[in-house]
ROKOLMAR-991866 format. One line per field, with one value per residue (C-alpha): chain; x negated, y, z negated; residue number from 1; residue in one letter. Coordinates in steps of 0.05 Angstrom, whole numbers, always signed. Layout:
mol <- [A,...]
x <- [X,...]
y <- [Y,...]
z <- [Z,...]
seq <- [NUM,...]
type <- [A,...]
***
This chain:
mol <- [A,A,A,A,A,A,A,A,A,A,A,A,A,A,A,A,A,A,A,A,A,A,A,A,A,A,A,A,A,A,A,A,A,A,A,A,A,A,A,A,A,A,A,A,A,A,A,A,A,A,A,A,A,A,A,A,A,A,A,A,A,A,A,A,A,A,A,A,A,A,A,A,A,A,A,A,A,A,A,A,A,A,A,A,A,A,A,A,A,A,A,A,A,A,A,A,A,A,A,A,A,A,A,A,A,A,A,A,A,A,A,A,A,A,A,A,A,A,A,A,A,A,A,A,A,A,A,A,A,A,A,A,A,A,A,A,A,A,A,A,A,A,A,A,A,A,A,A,A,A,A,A,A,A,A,A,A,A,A,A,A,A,A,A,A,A,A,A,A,A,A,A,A,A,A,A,A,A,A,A,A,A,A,A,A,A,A,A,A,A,A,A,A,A,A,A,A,A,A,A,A,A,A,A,A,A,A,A,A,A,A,A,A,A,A,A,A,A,A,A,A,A]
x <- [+370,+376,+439,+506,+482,+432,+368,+311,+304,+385,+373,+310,+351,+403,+350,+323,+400,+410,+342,+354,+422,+390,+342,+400,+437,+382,+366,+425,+438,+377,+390,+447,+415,+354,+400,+446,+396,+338,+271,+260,+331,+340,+344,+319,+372,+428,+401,+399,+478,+498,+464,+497,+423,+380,+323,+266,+297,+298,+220,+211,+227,+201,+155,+165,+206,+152,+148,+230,+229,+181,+222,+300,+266,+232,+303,+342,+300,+303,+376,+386,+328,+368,+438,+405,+378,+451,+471,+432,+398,+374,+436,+471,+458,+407,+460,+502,+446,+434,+503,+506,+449,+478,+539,+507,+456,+516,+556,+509,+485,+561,+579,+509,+501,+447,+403,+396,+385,+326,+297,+307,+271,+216,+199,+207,+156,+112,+115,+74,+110,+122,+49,+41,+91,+40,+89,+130,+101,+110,+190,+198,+164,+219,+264,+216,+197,+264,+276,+221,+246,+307,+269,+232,+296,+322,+268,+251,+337,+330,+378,+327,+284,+243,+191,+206,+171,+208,+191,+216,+277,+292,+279,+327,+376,+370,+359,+421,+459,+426,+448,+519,+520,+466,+490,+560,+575,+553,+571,+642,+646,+606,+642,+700,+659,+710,+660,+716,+698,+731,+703,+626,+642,+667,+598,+562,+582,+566,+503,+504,+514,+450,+409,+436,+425,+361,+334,+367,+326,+254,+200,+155,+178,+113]
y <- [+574,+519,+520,+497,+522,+465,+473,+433,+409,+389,+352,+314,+290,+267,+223,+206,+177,+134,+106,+81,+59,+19,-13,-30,-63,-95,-133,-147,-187,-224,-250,-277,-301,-336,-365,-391,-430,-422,-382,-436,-434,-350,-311,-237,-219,-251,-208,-144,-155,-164,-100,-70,-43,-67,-114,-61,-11,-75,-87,-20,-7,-90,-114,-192,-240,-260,-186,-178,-253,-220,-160,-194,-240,-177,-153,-214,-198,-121,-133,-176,-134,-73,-112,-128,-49,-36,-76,-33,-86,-37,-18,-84,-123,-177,-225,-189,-173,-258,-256,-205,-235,-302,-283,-228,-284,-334,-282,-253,-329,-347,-284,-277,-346,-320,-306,-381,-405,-354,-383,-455,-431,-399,-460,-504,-454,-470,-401,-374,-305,-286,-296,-238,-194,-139,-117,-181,-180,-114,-121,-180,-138,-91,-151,-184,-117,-113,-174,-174,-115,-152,-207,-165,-138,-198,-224,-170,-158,-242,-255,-295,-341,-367,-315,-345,-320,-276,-317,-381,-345,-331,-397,-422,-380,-381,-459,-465,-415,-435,-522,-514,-462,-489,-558,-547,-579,-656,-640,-630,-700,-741,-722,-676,-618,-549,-493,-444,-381,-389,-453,-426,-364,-427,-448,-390,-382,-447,-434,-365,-409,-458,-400,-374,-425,-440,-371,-377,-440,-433,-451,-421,-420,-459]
z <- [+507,+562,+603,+572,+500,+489,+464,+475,+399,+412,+472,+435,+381,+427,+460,+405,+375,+453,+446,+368,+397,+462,+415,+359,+416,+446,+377,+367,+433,+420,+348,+388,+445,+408,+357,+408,+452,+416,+443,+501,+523,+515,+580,+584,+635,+589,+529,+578,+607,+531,+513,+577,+594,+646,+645,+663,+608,+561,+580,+566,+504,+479,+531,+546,+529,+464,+439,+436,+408,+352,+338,+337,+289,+243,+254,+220,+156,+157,+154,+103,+59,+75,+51,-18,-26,-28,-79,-135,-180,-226,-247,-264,-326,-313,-313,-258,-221,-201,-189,-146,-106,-98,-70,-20,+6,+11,+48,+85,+106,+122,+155,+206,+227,+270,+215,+186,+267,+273,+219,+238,+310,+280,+239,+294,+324,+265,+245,+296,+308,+238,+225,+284,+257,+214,+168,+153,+76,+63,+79,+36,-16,-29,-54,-98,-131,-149,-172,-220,-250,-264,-284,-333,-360,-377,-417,-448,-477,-491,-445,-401,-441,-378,-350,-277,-219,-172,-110,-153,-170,-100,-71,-118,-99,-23,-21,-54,-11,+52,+50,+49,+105,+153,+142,+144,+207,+190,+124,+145,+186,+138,+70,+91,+66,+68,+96,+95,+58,-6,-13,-1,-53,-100,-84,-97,-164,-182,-159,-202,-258,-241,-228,-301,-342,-314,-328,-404,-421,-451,-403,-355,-281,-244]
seq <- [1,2,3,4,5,6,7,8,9,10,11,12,13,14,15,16,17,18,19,20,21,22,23,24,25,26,27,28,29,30,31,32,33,34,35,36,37,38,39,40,41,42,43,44,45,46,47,48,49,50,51,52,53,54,55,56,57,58,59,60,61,62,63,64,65,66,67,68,69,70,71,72,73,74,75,76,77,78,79,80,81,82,83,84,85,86,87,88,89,90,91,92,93,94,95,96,97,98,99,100,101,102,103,104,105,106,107,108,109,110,111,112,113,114,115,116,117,118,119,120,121,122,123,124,125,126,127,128,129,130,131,132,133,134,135,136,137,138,139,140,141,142,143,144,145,146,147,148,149,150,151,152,153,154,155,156,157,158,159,160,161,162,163,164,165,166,167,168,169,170,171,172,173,174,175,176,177,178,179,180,181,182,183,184,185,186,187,188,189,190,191,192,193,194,195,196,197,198,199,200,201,202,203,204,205,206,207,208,209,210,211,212,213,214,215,216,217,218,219,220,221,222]
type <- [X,X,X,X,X,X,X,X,X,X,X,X,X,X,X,X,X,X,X,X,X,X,X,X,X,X,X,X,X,X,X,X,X,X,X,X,X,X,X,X,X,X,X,X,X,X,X,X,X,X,X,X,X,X,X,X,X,X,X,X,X,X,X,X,X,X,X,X,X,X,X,X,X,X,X,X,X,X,X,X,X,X,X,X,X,X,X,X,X,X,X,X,X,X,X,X,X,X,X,X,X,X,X,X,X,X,X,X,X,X,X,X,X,X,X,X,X,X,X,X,X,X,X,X,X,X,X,X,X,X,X,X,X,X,X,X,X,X,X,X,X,X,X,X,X,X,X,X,X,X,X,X,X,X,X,X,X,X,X,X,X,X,X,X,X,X,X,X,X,X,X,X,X,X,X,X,X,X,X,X,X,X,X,X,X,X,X,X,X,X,X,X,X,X,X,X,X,X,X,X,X,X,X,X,X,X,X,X,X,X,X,X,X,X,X,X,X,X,X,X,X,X]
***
């Protein structure tokens, strides 16, 4: 047994925990330093002091400035896939289940700002580091799969009368989530628009209710 009672396998593990926690904090500083300034205006030694590591450490572990631009912004979706595993779809009513995705994606939108700006960067960017990112359909996957099972679930009970697309569904839902929140500034000075939180929740289940009624009328999503 090493000195002080430590094993090897202990002392693995343990390196193993401050590396997952280096990386964690190094994505973290750089959702917030690319959504800031955007990828032209993010610094790598900014990122690095925010992460309270140092720039060759950062390098290490990301490589350049592209590469951690590339994983902060496979990061931003991870997360938000992650948030929606933990809302258990298949066990709400089909009904519940849109509901309960509407208001995570409208909270979830409100409450990481960061998330809607990496997107706006990336398509300002023409899409040209998602399209590098190997596994970026594969996490999206996750969501639609359980989507269509709610989907499914719904049409089959007669609740739903419109077989929509999963991928329709969700575009509906985060284009009416997204709007209010990424627009929320001009909004606020051009028609007084109230971005506070009740007010977007108000919104969201308005938006439930589109999403709803949609889904209850006969048709084919297209």
């Amino acid at each position: 047994m090493a000195r002080g009672g430590k094993t090897a396998a202990t002392k693995t593990r343990r390196g193993v925990r401050d590396a997952e926690a280096s990386r964690a904090a190094i994505l973290q500083a750089a959702l917030d330093e690319f959504s800031s300034v955007g990828y032209d205006g993010a610094r790598v030694d900014r990122i690095a002091a925010e992460a309270g590591l140092s720039k060759p450490m950062l390098y290490g572990y990301f490589g350049d400035k592209d590469e951690l631009y590339k994983a902060a912004l496979r990061e931003a979706y991870v997360q938000i896939r992650a948030g929606e595993e933990q809302l258990h779809l298949e066990e709400l009513t089909p009904e519940q289940a849109i509901g309960a995705l509407v208001m995570f994606t409208m909270t979830h939108f409100r409450t990481r700002p960061w998330f809607i700006t990496m997107l706006n960067t990336e398509n300002l960017r023409h899409g040209s580091s998602i399209s590098a990112i190997g596994d970026r359909r594969e996490i999206q996957s996750k969501l639609l799969v359980k989507l269509s099972d709610v989907l499914e679930r719904g049409w089959k009970d007669g609740v739903f009368r419109r077989q929509a697309k999963p991928l329709d569904v969700y575009m509906l839902i985060a284009s009416l989530c997204y709007f209010p929140v990424s627009n929320r500034f001009t909004l606020a000075e051009v028609f007084g628009f109230d971005g506070s939180a009740e007010n977007l929740n108000a919104h969201a289940h308005r938006a439930t209710e589109a999403v709803i009624c949609w889904l209850k009328q006969k048709g084919e999503a297209t």
